[in-house]
Structure formats: structure tokens, C-alpha cells
C-alpha positions as CSV (number, residue, x, y, z in Angstrom):
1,X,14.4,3.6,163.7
2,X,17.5,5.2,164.5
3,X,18.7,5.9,168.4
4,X,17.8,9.2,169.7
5,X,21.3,10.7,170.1
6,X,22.0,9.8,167.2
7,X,18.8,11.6,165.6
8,X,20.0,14.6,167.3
9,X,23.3,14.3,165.7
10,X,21.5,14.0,161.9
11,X,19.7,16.7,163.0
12,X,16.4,14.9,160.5
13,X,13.3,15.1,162.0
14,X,11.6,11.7,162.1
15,X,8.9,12.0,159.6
16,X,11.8,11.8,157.1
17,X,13.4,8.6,155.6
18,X,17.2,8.2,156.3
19,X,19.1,5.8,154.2
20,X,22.6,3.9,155.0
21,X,24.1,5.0,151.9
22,X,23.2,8.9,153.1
23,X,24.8,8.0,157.0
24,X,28.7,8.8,157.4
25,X,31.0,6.3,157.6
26,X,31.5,6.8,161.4
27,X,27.9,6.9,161.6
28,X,27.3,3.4,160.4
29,X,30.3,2.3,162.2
30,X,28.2,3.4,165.5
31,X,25.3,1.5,164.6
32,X,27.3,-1.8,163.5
33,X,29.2,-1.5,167.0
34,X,25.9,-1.0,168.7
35,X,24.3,-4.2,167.1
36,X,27.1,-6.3,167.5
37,X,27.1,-5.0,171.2
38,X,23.6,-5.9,171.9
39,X,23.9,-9.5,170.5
40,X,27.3,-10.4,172.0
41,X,25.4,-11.7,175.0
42,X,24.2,-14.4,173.1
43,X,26.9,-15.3,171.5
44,X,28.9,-15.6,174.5
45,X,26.3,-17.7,175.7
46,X,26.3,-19.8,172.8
47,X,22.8,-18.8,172.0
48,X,23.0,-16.5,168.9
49,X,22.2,-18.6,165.8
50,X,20.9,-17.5,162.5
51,X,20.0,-13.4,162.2
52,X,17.9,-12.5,159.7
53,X,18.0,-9.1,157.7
54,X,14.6,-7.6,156.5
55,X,15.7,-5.7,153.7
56,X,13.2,-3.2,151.4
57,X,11.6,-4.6,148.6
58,X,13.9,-2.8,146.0
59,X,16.9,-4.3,147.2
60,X,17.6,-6.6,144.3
61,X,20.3,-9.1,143.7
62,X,22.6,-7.2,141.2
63,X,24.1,-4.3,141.2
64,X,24.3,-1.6,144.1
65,X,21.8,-3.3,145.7
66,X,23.7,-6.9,146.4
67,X,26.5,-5.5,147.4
68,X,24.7,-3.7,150.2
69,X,23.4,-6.9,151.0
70,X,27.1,-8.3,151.2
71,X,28.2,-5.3,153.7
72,X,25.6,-6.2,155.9
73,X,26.6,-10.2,155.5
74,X,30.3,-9.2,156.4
């Protein structure tokens, strides 16, 4: 689920399904800073351990795929 504004700046209703590869670069930048924002309280607190990514069950470990995987591990 993306944030409202920026639903309104895709301008894709929500019925439709929006992939990271399709999102621009500043786009995903947004949504990276956003995360990273939301969890820095715990890691200032020394209370952020392991985060787990749900990924989609095509996402396999070759290819296109794995390297997705590895930009989200960065």
C-alpha cells in the first residue's frame, strides 16, 4: 500500500497493481527515506534488530529477481 500523496502523484487508482521497477527513481527514493524515517526511532534506541522483507512468490534467487532482493538488502 502506497501513501496517499503519493497515490495522487501516480495518479493509479488503487484497484491497480504498482510495481518498484515501474516507480521513478525519486519516487522510490521517497519511500526508502520514509522507511528508514519511521524505523530510526528504534535504532536510536538500540531497539531495531532484524527486519524482514516479504517479498512475492516470483521473486527468485537468479536473475532480475535477486538483485531486487540485493537493493532492498543495501
Amino acid at each position: 500500500m502506497l501513501p496517499k500523496d503519493i497515490q495522487q502523484v501516480l495518479g493509479v487508482p488503487l484497484s491497480e497493481n504498482i510495481y518498484y521497477r515501474d516507480l521513478s527513481a525519486e519516487i522510490q527514493q521517497e519511500l526508502w527515506r520514509r522507511f528508514f524515517e519511521a524505523i530510526e526511532p528504534l535504532r536510536l534506541s538500540c531497539k531495531l534488530g532484524p527486519i524482514h522483507f516479504q517479498f512475492a512468490p516470483w521473486i527468485t534467487s537468479g536473475g532480475g529477481p535477486r538483485k531486487h532482493v540485493e537493493h532492498c538488502a543495501k
